[in-house]
NUFIGU-882158 format. One record per residue: residue in one letter; x, y, z of N, C-alpha, C, O in turn. Coordinates in steps of 0.2 Angstrom, whole numbers, plus 5000, padded with zeros to 4 digits. Example, Ala and Ser with C-alpha at 12.3 -4.5 7.8 and 13.67 -1.06 7.14 Angstrom:
2
A506649725039506249785039506649845039507149835042;S506449895035506849955036506450005039506750065040;
This chain:
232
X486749285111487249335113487849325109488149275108;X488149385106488649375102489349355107489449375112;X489849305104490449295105490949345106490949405103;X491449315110491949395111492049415106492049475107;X492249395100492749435096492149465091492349505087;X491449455092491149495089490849545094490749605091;X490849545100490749605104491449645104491649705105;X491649595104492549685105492449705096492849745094;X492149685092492149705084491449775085491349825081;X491149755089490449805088490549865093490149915092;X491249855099491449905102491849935099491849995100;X492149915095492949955093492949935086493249895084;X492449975082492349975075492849965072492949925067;X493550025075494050065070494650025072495150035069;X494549975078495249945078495449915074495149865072;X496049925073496349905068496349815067496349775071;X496449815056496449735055497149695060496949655065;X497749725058498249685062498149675069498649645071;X497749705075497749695081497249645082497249585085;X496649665077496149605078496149535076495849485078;X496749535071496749465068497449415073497649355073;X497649465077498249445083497949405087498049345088;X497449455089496949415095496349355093496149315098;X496249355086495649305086496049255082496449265077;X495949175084496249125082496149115077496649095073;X495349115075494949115070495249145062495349115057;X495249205064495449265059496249255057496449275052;X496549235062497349245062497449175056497949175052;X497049135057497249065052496849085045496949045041;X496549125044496549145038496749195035496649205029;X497049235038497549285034498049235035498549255033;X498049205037498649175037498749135031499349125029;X498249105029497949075021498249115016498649095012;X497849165019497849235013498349255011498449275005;X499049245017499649305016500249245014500849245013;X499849185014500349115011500849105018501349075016;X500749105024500749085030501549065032501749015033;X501949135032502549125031502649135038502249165041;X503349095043503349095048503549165050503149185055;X503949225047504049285048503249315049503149345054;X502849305045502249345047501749345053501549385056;X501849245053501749215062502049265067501749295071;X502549265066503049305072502749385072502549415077;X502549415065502549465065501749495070501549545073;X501449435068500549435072500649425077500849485078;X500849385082501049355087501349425092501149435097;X501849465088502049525092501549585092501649635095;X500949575087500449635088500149615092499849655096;X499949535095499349525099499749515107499449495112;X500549555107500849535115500649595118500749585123;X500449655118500349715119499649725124499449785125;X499349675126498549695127498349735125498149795127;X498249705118497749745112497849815111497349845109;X498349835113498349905110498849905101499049855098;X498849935100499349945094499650005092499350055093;X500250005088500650085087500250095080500050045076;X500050155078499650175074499850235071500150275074;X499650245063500050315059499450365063499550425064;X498850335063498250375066498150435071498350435077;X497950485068497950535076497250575075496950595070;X497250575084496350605083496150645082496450705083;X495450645079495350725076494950775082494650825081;X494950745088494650775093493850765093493550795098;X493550725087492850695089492650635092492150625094;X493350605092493350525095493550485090493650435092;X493550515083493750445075494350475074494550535075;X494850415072495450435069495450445063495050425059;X495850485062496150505055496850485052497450505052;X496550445050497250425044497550465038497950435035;X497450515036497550565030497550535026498050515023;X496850515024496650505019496050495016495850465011;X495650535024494750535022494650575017494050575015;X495050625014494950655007494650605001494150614998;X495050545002494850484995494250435000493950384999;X494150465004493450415008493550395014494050415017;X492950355017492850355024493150285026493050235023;X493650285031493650205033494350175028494850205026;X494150115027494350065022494550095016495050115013;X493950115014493750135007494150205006494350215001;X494150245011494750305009495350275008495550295003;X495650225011496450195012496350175004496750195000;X495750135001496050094995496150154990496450144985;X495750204990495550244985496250294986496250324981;X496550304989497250344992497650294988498050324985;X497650214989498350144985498050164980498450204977;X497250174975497150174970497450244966497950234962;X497350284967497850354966498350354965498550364959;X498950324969499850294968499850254962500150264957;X499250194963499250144957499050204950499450204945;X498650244951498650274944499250304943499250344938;X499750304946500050364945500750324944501250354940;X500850274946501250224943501450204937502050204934;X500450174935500350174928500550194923500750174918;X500350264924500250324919501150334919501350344914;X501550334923502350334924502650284917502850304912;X502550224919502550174915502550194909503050184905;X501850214908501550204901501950264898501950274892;X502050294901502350364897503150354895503450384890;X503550324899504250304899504150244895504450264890;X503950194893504050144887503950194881504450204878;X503250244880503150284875503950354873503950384868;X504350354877504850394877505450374874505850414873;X505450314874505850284869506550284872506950264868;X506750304877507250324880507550224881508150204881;X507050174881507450114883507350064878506850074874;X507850014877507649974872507749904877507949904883;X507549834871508049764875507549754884507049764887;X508149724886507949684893507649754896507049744899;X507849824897507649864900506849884900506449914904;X506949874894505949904891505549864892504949874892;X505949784892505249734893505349744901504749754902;X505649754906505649754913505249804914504849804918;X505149874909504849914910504049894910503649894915;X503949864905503249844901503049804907502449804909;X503549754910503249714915502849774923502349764926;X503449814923503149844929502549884927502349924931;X502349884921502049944922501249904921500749944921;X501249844919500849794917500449774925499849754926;X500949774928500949744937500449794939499849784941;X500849844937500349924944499649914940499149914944;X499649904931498849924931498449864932497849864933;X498749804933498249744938498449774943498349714946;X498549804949498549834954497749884956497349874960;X497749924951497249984949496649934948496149934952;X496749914944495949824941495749824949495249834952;X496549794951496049774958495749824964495149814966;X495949844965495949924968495349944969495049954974;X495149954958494549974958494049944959493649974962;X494049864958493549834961493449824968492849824971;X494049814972493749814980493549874982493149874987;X493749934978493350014980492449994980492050014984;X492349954974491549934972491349894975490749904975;X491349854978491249804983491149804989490849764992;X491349864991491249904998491049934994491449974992;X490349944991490049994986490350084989490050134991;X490850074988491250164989491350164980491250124976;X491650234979491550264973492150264971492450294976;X492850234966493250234964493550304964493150354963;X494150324966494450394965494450404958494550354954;X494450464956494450474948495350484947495650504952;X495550454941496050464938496550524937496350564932;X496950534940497150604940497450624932497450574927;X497750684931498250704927498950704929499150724935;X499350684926500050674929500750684921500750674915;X500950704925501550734919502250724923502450764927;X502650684921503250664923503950694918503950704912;X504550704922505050724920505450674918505650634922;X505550674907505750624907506450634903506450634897;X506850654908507550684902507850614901507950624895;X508050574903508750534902508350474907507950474911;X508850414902508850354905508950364912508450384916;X509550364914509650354921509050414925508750394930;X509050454923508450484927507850464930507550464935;X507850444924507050414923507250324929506750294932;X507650314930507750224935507650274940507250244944;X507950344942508150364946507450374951507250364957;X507150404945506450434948506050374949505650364954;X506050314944505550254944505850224951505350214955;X506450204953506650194961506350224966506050194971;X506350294966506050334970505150314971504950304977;X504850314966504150304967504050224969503550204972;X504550174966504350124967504450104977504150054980;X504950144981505050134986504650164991504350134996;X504450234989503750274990503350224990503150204996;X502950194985502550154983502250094991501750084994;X503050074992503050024998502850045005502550025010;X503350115004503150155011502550145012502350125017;X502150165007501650195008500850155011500350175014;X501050085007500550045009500750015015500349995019;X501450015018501749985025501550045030501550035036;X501350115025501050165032500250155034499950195037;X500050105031499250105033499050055034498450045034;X499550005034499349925038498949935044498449895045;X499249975047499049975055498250005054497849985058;X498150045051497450075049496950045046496350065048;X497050005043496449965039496049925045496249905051;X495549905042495149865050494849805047494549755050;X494849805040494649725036495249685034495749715030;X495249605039495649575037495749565030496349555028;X495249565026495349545020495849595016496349585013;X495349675016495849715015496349735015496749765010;X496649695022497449695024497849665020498349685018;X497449605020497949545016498049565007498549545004;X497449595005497649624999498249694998498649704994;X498149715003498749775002499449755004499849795004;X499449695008499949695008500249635002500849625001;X499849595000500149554994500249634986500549624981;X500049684988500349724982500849764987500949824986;X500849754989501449804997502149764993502549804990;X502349694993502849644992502949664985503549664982;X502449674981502849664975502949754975503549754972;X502749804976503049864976503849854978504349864975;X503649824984504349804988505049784981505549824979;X504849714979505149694975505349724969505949704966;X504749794965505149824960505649874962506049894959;X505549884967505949944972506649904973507149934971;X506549844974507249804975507649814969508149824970;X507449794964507649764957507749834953507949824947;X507649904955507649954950508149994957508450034955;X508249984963508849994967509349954966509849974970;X509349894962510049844959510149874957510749894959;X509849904950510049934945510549994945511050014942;X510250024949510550084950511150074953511550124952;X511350024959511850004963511550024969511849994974;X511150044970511050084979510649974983510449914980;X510650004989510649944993510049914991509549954990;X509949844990509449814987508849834994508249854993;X508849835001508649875008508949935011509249945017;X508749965008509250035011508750055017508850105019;X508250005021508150025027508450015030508450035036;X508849925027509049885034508549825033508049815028;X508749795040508149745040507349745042507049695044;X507249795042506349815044506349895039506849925037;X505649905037505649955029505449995035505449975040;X505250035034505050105036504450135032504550165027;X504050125033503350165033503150245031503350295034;X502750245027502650335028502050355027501750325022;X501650395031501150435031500850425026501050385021;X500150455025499850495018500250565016500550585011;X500050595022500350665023501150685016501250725012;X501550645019502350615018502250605009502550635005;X501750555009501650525002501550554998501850554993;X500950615000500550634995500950704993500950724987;X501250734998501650794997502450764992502650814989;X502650724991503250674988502850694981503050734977;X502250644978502150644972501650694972501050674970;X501650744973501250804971501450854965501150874960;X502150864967502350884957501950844953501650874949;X501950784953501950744946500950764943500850764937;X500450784949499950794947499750834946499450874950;X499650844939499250924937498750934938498550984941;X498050874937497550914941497350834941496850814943;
């Protein structure tokens, strides 16, 4: 006879990573491994598991009984949410790589360049592989074409996308339903975070312009935001 936490896993496939890892002791001391076991995150699991397992969710239903995260386009499950980060990640990438080739920066700027843009494509490496391991099919590589008039524009728009970037994985925390999965997106969640921080120095705007809790955003939110940039 299976154990609790494996019969509420076989009743409620779709409930989410951070509800279940609240509730199981077991699971909760290994992401907690995972996420390097900071007290702030103790607190943060602790507050998903006070609720009698329910949790607040970007999800809403599609009227057949399965939630919809917007973003069963890139796949079902898990495997839609990573191939949906893998996307951003290519779109990072290719950001990157086009603004060092534009020659617009030299000096300590172009190496911070090089470095973030070195980051996003070990983001993508990873991305890709965990897409394959859950034997799901990696999202293909889009076309992307960015507006690259002027230095300042160019911090102006890389801020934007790297803030996006964090939204965007802090909107699907609640939707993933593999602890492991969790803990990888949210170790690339912190460092978006942190280029976001460090390219909103630059500029002068608040190193947290949400305050002290970030604000989350949709697929919906996300994918409509960097849709200029992709031609096909």
């Amino acid at each position: 006879m299976p154990d609790t936490t494996e019969q509420e896993r076989s009743e409620a496939p779709a409930q989410s990573a951070i509800a279940r890892v609240a509730k199981d002791p077991v699971s909760r001391r290994k992401f907690m491994a995972l996420t390097g076991g900071s007290a702030a995150m103790a607190a943060f699991l602790a507050a998903c598991g006070s609720n009698s397992g329910t949790t607040t969710s970007t999800a809403v239903s599609s009227g057949s009984g399965e939630a919809k995260t917007e973003t069963e386009q890139f796949g079902k499950g898990d495997v839609g949410i990573l191939n949906y980060a893998l996307t951003l990640e290519y779109l990072e990438t290719a950001f990157y790589a086009d603004v060092v080739k534009s020659g617009l920066f030299k000096g300590a700027e172009l190496d911070l360049i090089k470095k973030f843009g070195s980051e996003e494509a070990e983001h993508v490496k990873a991305l890709t592989a965990a897409v394959k391991s859950m034997k799901g099919t990696p999202a293909p590589e889009p076309k992307v074409e960015f507006p690259l008039k002027s230095a300042k524009s160019v911090l102006e728009l890389a801020a934007t996308v790297e803030n996006l970037g964090a939204a965007a994985y802090l909107g699907q925390a609640v939707n993933i339903t593999s602890p492991e999965v969790l803990a990888s997106a949210l170790a690339i969640h912190t460092v978006e975070g942190r280029h976001a921080s460090t390219l909103n120095t630059v500029l002068g705007m608040p190193i947290t312009p949400d305050g002290a809790f970030a604000k989350p955003a949709d697929a919906k939110t996300v994918l409509k935001a960097v849709e200029p940039f992709i031609v096909s």
